[in-house]
C-alpha positions as CSV (number, residue, x, y, z in Angstrom):
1,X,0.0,0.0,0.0
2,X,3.2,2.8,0.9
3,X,4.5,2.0,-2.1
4,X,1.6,2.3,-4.3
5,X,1.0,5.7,-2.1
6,X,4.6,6.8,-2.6
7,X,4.0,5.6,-6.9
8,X,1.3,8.2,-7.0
9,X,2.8,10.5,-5.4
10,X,5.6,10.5,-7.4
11,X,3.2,10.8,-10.8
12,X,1.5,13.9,-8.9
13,X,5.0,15.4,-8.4
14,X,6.3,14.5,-12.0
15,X,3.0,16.2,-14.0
16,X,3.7,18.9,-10.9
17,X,7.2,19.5,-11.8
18,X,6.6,19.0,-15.9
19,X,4.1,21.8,-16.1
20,X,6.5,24.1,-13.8
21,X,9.2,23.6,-16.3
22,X,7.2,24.3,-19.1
23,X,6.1,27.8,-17.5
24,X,10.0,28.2,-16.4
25,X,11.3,27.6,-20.1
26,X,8.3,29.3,-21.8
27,X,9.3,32.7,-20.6
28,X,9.0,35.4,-23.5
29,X,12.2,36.7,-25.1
30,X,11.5,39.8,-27.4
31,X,13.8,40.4,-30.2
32,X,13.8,44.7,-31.0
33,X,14.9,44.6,-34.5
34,X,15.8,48.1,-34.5
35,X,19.2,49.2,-34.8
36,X,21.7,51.4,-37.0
37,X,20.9,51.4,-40.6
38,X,22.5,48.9,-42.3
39,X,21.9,47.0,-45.7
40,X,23.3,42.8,-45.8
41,X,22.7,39.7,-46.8
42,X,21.9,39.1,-43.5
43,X,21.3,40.6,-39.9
44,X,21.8,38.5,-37.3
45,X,20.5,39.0,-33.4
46,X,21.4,36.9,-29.6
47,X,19.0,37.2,-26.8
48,X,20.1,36.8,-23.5
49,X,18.8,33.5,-23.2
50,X,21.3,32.0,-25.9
51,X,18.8,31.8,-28.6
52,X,19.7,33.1,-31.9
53,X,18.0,34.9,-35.1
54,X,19.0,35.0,-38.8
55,X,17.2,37.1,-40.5
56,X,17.3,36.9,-44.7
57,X,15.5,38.6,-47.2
58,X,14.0,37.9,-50.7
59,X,12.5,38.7,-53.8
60,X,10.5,36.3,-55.9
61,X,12.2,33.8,-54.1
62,X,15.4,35.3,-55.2
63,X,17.8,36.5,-52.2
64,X,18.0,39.8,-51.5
65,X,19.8,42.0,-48.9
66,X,17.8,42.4,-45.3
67,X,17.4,46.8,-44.6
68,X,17.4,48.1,-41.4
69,X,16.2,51.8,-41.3
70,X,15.2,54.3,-39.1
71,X,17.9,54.0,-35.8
72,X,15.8,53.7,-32.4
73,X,12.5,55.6,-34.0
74,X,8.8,54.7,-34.0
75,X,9.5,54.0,-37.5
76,X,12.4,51.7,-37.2
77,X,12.4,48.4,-38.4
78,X,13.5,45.9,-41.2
79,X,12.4,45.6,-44.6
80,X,14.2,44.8,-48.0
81,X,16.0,46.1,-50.2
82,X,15.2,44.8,-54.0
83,X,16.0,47.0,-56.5
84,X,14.7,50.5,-57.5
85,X,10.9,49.6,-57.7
86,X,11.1,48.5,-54.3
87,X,10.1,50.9,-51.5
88,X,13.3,51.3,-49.9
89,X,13.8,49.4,-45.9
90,X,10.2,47.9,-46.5
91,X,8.5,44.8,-47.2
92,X,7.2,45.3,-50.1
93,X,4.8,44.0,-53.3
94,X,4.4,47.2,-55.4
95,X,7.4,45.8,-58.2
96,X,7.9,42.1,-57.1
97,X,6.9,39.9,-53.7
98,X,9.0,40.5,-51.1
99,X,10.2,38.4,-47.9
100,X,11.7,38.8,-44.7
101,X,12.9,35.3,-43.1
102,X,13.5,34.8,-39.6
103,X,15.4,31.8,-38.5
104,X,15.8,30.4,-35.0
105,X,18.5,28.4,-33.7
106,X,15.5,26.7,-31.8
107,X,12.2,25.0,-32.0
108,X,10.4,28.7,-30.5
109,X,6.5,30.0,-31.0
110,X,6.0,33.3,-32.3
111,X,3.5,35.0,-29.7
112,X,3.5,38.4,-31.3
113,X,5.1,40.5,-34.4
114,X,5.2,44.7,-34.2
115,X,4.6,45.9,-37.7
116,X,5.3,49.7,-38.2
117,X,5.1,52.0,-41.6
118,X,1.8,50.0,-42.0
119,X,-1.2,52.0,-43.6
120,X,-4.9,51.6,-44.6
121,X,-4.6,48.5,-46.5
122,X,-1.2,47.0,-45.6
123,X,-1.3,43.3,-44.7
124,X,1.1,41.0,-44.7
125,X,1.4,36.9,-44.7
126,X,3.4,34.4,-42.5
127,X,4.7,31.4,-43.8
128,X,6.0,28.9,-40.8
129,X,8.1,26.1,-42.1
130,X,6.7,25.9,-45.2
131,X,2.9,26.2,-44.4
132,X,0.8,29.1,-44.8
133,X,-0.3,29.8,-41.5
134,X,-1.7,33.6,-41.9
135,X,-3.1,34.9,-45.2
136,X,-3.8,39.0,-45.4
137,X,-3.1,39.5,-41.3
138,X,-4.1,43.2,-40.8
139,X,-2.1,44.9,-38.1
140,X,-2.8,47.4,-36.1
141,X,0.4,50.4,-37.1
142,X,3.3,50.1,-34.0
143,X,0.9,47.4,-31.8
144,X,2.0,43.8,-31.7
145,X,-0.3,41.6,-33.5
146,X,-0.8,38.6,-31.6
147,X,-0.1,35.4,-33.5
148,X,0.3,31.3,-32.2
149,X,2.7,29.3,-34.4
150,X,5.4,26.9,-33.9
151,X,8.5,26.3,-36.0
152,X,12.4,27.3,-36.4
153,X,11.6,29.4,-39.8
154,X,9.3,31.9,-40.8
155,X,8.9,33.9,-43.5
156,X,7.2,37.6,-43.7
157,X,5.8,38.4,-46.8
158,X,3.0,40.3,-48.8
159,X,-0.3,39.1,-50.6
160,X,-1.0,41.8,-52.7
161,X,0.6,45.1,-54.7
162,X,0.0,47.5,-52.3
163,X,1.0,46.1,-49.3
164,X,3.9,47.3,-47.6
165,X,5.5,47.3,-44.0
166,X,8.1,47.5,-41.7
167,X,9.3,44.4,-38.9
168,X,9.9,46.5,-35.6
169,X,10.1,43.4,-33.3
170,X,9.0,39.7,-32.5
171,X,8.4,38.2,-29.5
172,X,8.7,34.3,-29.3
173,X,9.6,31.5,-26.4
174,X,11.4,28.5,-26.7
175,X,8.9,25.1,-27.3
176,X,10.4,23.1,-24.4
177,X,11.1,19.0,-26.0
178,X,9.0,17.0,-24.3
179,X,11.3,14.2,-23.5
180,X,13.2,16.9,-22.0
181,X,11.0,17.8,-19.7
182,X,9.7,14.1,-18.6
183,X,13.6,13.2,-17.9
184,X,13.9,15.9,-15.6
185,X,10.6,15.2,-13.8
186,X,11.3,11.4,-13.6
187,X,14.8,12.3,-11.9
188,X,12.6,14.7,-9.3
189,X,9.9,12.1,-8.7
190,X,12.6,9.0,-8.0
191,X,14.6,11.6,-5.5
192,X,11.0,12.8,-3.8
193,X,10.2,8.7,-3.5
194,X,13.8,8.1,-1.9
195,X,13.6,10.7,0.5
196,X,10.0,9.7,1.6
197,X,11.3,6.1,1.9
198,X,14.3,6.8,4.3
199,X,11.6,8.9,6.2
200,X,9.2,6.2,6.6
201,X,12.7,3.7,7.8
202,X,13.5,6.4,10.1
């Protein structure tokens, strides 16, 4: 009977423990894209946490270079820069389709993207992994726009002509590996069993 006792027990402290790891590793970490201006193949960023963004540009699936323009303004962001039918430091489909693509060095779940130099009309599409996962998203100018989507690449991009933006910021957490996270609750549940054992010997 103890040790059936002390088997739940241990179960209760392991789905305990596995949820509070999940909270612990799902922490936010926002990426400000802003920054000095700057025109490259590519623009990479570190957060504090050790997880790490490439970001790329293209145009009709051809590589571009990634623009960053505006400093530290309300205006500030990333965009692309094509060619000269291509609104310059913006995402842009007035001339060809352009793309932004962000990728992590981790499996991460994008909670939120700040799109700025957005006007009546400007909507953009997100492409995660390969899927289409938002079609003609409308944001709100400067305010994040709340999104839900797993993956380690994703790729900003326009649906029509006369949409154009700038990427200010993303905000993402890390998707914790489940195995992960049942390995370190196991080894928690066995040390809570052995220490309730000696106890009970005691």
């Amino acid at each position: 009977m103890n040790n059936r006792i002390l088997g739940l027990g241990a179960l209760a402290a392991m789905s305990t423990l596995a949820v509070a790891a999940e909270s612990v590793q799902a922490a936010g970490i926002t990426f400000d894209l802003r920054g000095s201006n700057q025109t490259s193949s590519s623009i990479g960023y570190s957060s504090a946490e050790g997880l790490n963004l490439t970001v790329t540009a293209f145009d009709d699936a051809a590589p571009a270079s990634v623009a960053r323009r505006g400093g530290m303004g309300a205006g500030a962001g990333l965009g692309v820069s094509s060619g000269p039918g291509s609104r310059p430091g913006q995402i842009d489909g007035s001339d060809s389709t352009e793309a932004l693509r962000f990728t992590f060095d981790d499996v991460v779940r994008i909670l939120s993207a700040t799109f700025v130099r957005v006007q009546n009309n400007d909507e953009f599409t997100l492409i995660a992994d390969g899927q289409e996962v938002v079609s003609q998203g409308d944001p709100d100018n400067g305010v994040p726009f709340g999104l839900n989507t797993v993956g380690t690449v994703f790729d900003f991009t326009v649906g029509e002509s006369n949409d154009d933006y700038r990427l200010q910021a993303v905000e993402v957490e890390v998707v914790p590996e489940p195995l992960t996270l049942l390995g370190t609750a196991a080894a928690a549940g066995v040390g809570i069993v052995l220490k309730r054992k000696r106890s009970a010997t005691a």
